[in-house]
N, C-alpha and C positions, 0 to 999 in steps of 0.2 A: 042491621041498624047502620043508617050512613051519619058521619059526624062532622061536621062542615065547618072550615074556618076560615079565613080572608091567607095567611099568609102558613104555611109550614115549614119547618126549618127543621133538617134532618144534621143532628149530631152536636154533642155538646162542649164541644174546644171550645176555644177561646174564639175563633170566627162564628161559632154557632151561636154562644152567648149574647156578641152584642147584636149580631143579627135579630136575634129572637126580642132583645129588648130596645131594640132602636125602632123595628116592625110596630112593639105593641105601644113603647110611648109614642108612637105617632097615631094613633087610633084603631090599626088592624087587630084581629080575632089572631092570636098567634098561637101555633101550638109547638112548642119544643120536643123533638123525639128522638129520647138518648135510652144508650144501650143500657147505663146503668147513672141513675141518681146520686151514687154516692160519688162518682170521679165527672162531674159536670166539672167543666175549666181546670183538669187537670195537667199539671205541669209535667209532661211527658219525660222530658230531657231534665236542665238545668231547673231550679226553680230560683230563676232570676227572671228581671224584666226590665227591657229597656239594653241600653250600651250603644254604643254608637248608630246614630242613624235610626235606630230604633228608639233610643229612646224620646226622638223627635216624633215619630210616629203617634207613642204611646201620650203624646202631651197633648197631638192631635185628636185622637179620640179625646181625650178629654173633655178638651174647646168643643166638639163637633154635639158632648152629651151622652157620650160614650162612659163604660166601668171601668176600664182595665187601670187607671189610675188611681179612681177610690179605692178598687180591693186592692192594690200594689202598694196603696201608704198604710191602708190600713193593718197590712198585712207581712209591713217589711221588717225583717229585723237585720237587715244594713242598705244604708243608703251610701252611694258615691256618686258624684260629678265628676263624668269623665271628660281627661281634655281639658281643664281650666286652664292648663300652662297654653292654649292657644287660643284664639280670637273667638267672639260668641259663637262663631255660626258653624264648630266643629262640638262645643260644649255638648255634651249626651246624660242625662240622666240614667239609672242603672240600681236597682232594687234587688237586694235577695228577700225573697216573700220566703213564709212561712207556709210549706207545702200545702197543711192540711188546711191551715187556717184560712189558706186564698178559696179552696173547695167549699170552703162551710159559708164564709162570705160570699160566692158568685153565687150558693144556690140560695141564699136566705136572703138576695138582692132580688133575682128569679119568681123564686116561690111569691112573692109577693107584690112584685107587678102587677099592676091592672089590665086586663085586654089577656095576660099572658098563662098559658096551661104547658102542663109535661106529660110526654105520654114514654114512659119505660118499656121500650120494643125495641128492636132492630128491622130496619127498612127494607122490604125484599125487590120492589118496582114500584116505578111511575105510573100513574094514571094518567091517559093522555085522549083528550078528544082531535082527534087529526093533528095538526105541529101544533099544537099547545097546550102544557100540562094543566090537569086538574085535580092531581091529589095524587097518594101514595099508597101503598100497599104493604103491609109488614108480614111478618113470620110466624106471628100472631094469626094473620088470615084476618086483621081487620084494614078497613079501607076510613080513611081520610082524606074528605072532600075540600079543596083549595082554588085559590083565583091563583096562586102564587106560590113556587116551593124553590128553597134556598139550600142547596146540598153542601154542606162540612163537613164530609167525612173524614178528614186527616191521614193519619196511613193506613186505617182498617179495610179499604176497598184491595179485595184480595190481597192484605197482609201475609206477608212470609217472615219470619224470622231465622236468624242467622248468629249461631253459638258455635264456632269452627265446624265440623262437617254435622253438626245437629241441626236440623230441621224444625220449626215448628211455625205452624199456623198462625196467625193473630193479629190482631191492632196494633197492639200494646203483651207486654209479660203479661200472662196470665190471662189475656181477654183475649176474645174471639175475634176472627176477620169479619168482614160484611162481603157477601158473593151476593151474585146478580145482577148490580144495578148496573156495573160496568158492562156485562155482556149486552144488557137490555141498550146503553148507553152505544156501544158500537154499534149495535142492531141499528140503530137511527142514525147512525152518519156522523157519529163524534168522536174524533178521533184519539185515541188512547195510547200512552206508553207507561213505563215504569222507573223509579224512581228510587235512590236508598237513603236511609238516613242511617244515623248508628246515637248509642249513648255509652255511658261509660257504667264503668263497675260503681258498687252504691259501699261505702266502707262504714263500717263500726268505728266511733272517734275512739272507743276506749280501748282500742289497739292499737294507737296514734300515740307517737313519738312528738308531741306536740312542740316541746323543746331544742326538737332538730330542726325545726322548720321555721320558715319568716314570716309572722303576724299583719295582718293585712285589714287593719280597722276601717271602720265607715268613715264617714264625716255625720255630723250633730250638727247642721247650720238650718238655715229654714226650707233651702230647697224641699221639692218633694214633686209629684208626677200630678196631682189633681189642681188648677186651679181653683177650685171651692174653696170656702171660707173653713176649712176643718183641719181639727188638728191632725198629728202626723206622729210615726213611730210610736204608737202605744206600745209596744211588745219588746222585751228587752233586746238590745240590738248587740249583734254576735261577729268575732271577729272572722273573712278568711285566713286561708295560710298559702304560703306556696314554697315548690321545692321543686326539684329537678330528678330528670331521669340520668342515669349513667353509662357505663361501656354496658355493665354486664347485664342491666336489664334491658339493652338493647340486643344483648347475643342471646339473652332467650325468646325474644320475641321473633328474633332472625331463622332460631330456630324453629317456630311456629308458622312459619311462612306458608309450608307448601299445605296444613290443615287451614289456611286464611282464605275464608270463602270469597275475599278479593281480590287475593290472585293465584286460588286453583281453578276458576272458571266457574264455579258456583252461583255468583252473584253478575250479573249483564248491566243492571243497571248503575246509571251515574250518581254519585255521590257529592255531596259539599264538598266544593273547591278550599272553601275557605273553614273550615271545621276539619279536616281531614283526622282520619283515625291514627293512631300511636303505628300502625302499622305501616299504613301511608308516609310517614313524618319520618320513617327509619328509614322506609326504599326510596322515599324522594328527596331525603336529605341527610345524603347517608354521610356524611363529613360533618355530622353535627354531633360534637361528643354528648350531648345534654338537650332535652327538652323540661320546659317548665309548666309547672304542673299545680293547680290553684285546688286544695280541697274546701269546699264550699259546704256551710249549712244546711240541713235540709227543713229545719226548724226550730222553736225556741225550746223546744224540749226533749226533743229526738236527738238519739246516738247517729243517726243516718246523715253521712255525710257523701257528696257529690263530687269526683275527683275530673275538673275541669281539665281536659287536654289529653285524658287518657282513654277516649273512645273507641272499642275496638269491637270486632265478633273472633277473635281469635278462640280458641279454644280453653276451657277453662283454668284447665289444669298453667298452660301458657301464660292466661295476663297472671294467676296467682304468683305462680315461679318470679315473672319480672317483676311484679313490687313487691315482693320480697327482699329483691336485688338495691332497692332504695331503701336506706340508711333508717331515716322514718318511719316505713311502713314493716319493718324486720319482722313484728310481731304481729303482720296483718289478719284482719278478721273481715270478712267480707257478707253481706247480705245478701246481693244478686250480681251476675258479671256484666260484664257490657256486654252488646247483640248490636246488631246492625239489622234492620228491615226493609223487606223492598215492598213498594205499594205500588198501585195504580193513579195515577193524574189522565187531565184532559189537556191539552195542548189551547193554553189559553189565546191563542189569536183566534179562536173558535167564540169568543167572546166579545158582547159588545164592550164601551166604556161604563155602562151601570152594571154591568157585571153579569147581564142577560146572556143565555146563549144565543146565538144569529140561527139556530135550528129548531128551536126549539122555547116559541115565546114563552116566560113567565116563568122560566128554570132559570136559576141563578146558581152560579157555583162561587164559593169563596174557602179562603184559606191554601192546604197544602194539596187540592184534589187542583186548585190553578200551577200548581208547579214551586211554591213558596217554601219557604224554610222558617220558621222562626214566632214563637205567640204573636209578637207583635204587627208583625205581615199581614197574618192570618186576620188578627180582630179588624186591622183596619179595613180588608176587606169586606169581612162581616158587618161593620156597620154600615158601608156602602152598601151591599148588598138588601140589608136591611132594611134602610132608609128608601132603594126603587123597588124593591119586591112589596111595598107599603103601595109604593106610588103608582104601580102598576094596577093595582086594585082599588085605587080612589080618582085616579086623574091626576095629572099634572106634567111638569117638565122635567126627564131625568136630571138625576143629582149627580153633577157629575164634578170633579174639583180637577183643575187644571196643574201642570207641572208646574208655575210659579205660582203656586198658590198654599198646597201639600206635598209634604213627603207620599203620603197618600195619592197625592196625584201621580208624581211618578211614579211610583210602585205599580198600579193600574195600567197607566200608558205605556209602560215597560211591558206589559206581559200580553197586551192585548194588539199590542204594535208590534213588537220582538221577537215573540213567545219568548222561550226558555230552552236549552238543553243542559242545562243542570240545578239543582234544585237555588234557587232566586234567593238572591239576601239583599236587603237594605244599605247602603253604603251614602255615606256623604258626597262622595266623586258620582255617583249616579244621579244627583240632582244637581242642573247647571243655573241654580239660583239659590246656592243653600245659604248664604248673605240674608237673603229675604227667608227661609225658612228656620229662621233659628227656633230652639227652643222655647228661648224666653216668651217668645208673642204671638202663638199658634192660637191662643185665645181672639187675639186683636185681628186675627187673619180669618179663622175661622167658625166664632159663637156666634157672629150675627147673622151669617148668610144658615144655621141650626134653629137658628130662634125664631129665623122668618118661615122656616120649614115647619116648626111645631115641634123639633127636636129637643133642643136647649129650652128650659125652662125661666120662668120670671128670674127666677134667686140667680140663676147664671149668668144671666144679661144684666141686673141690676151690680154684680159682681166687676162685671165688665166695663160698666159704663162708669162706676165709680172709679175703676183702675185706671180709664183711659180721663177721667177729667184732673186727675192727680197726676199723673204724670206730663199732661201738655200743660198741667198750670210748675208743676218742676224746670220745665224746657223753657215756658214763657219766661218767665224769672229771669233762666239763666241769658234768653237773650238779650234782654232789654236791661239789664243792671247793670253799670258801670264800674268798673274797679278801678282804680288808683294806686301806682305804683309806690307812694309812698306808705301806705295804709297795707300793702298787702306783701313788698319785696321781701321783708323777714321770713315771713311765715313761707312762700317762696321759697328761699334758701333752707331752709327748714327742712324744706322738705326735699332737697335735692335737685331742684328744677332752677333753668333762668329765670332770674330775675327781671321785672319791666322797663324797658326804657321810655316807655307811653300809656295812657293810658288806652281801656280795651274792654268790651262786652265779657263777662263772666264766663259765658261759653266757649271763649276764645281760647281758655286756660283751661277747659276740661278735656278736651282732647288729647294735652303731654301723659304720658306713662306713669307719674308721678302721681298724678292730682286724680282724687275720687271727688263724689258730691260730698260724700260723708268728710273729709279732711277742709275741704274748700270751707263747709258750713262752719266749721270752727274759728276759720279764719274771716268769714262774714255773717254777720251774729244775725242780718236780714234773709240771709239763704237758709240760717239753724229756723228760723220760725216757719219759713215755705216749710221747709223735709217736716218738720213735727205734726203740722197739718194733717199729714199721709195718716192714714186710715191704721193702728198701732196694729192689727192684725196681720195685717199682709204690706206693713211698710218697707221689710227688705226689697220683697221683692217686687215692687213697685218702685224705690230708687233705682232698684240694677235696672228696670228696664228704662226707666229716662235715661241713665248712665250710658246703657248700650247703644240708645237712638244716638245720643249727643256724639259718644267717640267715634262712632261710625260713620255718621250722613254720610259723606262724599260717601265713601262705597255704596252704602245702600241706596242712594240716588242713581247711580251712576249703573246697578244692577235691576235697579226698575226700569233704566230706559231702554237698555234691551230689552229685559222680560216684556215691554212694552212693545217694543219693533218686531218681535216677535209673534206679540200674539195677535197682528194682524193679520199672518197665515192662518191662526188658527180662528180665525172670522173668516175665512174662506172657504165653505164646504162644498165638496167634490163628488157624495156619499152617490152615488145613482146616476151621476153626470157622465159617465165615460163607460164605452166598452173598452177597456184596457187592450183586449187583445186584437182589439182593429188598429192600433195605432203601432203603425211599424216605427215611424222614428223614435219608440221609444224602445231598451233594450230587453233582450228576451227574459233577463232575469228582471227587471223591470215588469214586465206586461205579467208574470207569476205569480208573481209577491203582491203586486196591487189587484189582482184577481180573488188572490186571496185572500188577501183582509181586508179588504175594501175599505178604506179608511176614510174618515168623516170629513176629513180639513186634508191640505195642502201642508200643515205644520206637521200632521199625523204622518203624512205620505212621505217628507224629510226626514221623517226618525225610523224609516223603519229599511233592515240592514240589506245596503245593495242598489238601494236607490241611488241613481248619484243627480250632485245638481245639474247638471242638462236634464234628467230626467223631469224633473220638479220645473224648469224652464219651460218645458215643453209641456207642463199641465198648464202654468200660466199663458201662453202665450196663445192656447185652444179655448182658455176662456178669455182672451179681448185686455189682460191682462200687461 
């Protein structure tokens, strides 16, 4: 029996998920094929979502019609905004979700898609009529027939785990690895390495010293990760803790060294730079009496608690000795310890920018099998992914989003232009327009060019368009309203700011450090009737974002017109125009690297590492340039 669908999507992470349902709300036949139904979007590591740079991402899908927001409000039981002490475009949202409850939510979103089905197997090969795939093949011994298949496998492609010199096979604790598709994968010319990540030990709270330790509350304000019109924090919201490590639970960890399958040779592959394990943190920062250390929720009702910063595969007996050694943890009780895993990735400059392989038409690979780290990496992939493994089987123009456009966009461009040699994170200094990608207005950047796709739905865009005529009638106002020194100087001084020697447009005065829209409205009873106008459900945060355009212009103007000079390179495509390696004036590692990746634009050919500008002079100057 052959079962035939438009798009397949192999694995249930959080890149799988939106893949699967960004595929099926656009019209494709989508089949989801996970190892096990009950851990669809399961939160491997932390069960947070979002924090810096990330959680600009996660706003991203949002806007784009993506889930990872609805289940992350629906589902949080602490919300923070990170970074308010500094200017919009560093501000990060940051969610602790409710483990189980984000699981029951992704797959009760899932299960009832239209277009979308689940099939409970694991994947053994590709089906491929000469370079381009046509279905998959499981373990099962059944075969599904596809225009288009999306590979997430996360770290389960030949998973190893690592418990100090214990061995075990696997994805994930207690699940299985996936073997074959990678060999199949080299078989065809894609080139493969390996990869580690690690997680921490999982603790019992009621062995927790909660008293020794510093309380680490949400905030309660209106933020939240979903632009929709729905409420936020149903689930009662929990606080973390944080506390520190000391000499002696560093001398037992020191003494665990030579069983640490990171540095008895055990482990090859490269690890997060910036996540490093309690192990890592002692040899490479060995003059630090104290690391700090955040125990984190794992739900609104579970004793299972997540000890942020103390990641390790040391031996068991080891990580238990060192926190014990902390004051807090004296009476510890533990669930499961930390492991560290190494997996299988593909070297993503093997990809195009829709997330195609260049080998291999109509395979798409997203999340951690591109070399990524992190849920929110992974989905924003997925949904790109999503969205051209749709488009590849209907027609149309890859979806592809630019570096001043999305975080999204650079994270793509970064991997496909780049590659990676250690597993990829998100960072604000990675995007050279993060002015223009703030949080706030990933909606205003991103729903309409969704909606025109078929993605974003009516109620998204009617959401949108209400937010953007509320807000330029906020901005209008504050331009063209005149104030008067003698009607306004008090309230002025009031509030800590100069006073007027002239008078001056309203907007003139909202840019000092002082003055918000909300404090000015009190002191101009015409500016209190504009703000009340605002739509009562979502009137914060529709003031903050007029607030934000107004303090800011001059930057944000001033970072569009580069973003702008810039992307006149990337209106200049080179994709098939050159044999790189005829061209001697330019250099050897030049004529390599652009052999390699063949890059679409002249902008793509400047980012990618090695280039230099004579080289890029020397493209233009071959095109008449």
């Amino acid at each position: 029996m052959t079962f035939n669908y438009d798009v397949i999507v192999v694995g249930a992470g959080h890149a799988g998920c939106e893949a699967a349902a960004a595929a099926a709300n656009l019209g494709s036949k989508t089949l989801l094929i996970t190892m096990d139904m009950n851990k669809i979007a399961q939160m491997s590591c932390n069960p947070a979502v979002g924090g810096i740079a990330k959680g600009q991402i996660v706003r991203e899908i949002d806007a784009l019609g993506g889930y990872m927001g609805i289940v992350t409000d629906h589902t949080a039981i602490q919300f923070r905004m990170l970074n308010k002490s500094k200017g919009p475009a560093m501000w990060s949202p940051r969610s602790q979700s409710d483990r189980a409850r984000f699981i029951e939510c992704w797959r009760g979103i899932l299960e009832n898609l239209p277009n979308l089905y689940i099939w409970q197997d694991t994947v053994r090969e590709l089906l491929l009529d000469g370079d381009t795939v046509c279905g998959v093949k499981t373990y099962m011994d059944v075969e599904f027939r596809a225009k288009s298949v999306v590979l997430t496998n996360g770290t389960f492609l030949n998973g190893l785990l690592h418990i100090g010199r214990t061995q075990l096979r696997g994805g994930r604790i207690a699940e299985p690895a996936a073997t074959g598709l990678t060999e199949q994968l080299v078989s065809l010319g894609i080139k493969s390495e390996r990869m580690k990540t690690g997680t921490p030990v999982r603790i019992d709270a009621r062995s927790v010293h909660f008293d020794e330790m510093a309380e680490q509350p949400g905030e309660n304000d209106f933020h939240k990760f979903s632009y929709m019109d729905t409420s936020h924090r149903v689930l009662k919201q929990l606080s973390c803790w944080t506390t520190f490590t000391n000499e002696a639970c560093h001398e037992v960890l020191r003494q665990g060294l030579p069983d640490s399958p990171l540095y008895n040779g055990q482990i090859q592959s490269i690890g997060p730079r910036y996540c490093p394990s309690i192990e890592t943190k002692i040899v490479t920062f060995a003059d630090k009496p104290q690391h700090q250390l955040f125990l984190e929720p794992e739900g609104e009702t579970t004793q299972e608690y997540y000890l942020n910063g103390f990641s390790s595969s040391l031996p068991l007996d080891i990580q238990l000795r060192a926190l014990l050694q902390i004051p807090a943890f004296r009476d510890i009780q533990i669930y499961r310890p930390g492991y560290a895993i190494e997996y299988d990735f593909f070297d993503p400059t093997q990809l195009q920018h829709n997330l195609e392989t260049k080998q291999i038409h109509n395979l798409f690979f997203a999340g951690q099998i591109n070399g990524t780290t992190g849920y929110e990496e992974a989905g924003g992939q997925g949904l790109i992914a999503g969205i051209n493994a749709h488009i590849n089987c209907y027609g149309g123009e890859p979806f592809i989003l630019g570096r001043d456009e999305a975080y999204i966009g650079v994270l793509i461009d970064d991997l496909v232009t780049k590659g990676v040699d250690e597993p990829y994170r998100m960072f604000t200094s990675r995007a050279e327009y993060r002015i223009l990608l703030r949080q706030d207005d990933a909606d205003m950047r991103l729903t309409e060019k969704a909606y025109k796709i078929g993605l974003a739905k009516q109620d998204r865009y009617d959401l949108l368009t209400e937010k953007r005529a509320s807000r330029d009638a906020i901005i209008s106002f504050a331009e063209n309203y005149s104030i008067k020194p003698q009607y306004i100087n008090s309230g002025l001084e009031a509030l800590g700011t100069t006073p007027l020697s002239h008078g001056c447009k309203l907007i003139e005065l909202i840019p000092r450090p002082q003055v918000t829209l909300e404090n000015m409205a009190e002191l101009v009873p015409a500016f209190r009737e504009v703000l009340d106008k605002v739509p009562v459900s979502r009137k914060e945060e529709i003031i903050e974002a007029a607030e934000i355009l107004i303090k800011y212009s001059g930057y944000i103007r001033r970072e569009q017109i580069i973003a702008d000079k810039i992307s006149r390179l990337e209106n200049i495509h080179i994709k098939g125009k050159f044999d790189y390696n005829s061209i001697q004036s330019l250099s050897t590692e030049a004529r390599q690297k652009l052999t390699r990746i063949d890059p679409d634009t002249i902008a793509q050919a400047s980012r990618i590492p090695g280039i230099s500008p004579s080289d890029i002079n020397i493209l233009l100057v071959m095109l008449g340039r």
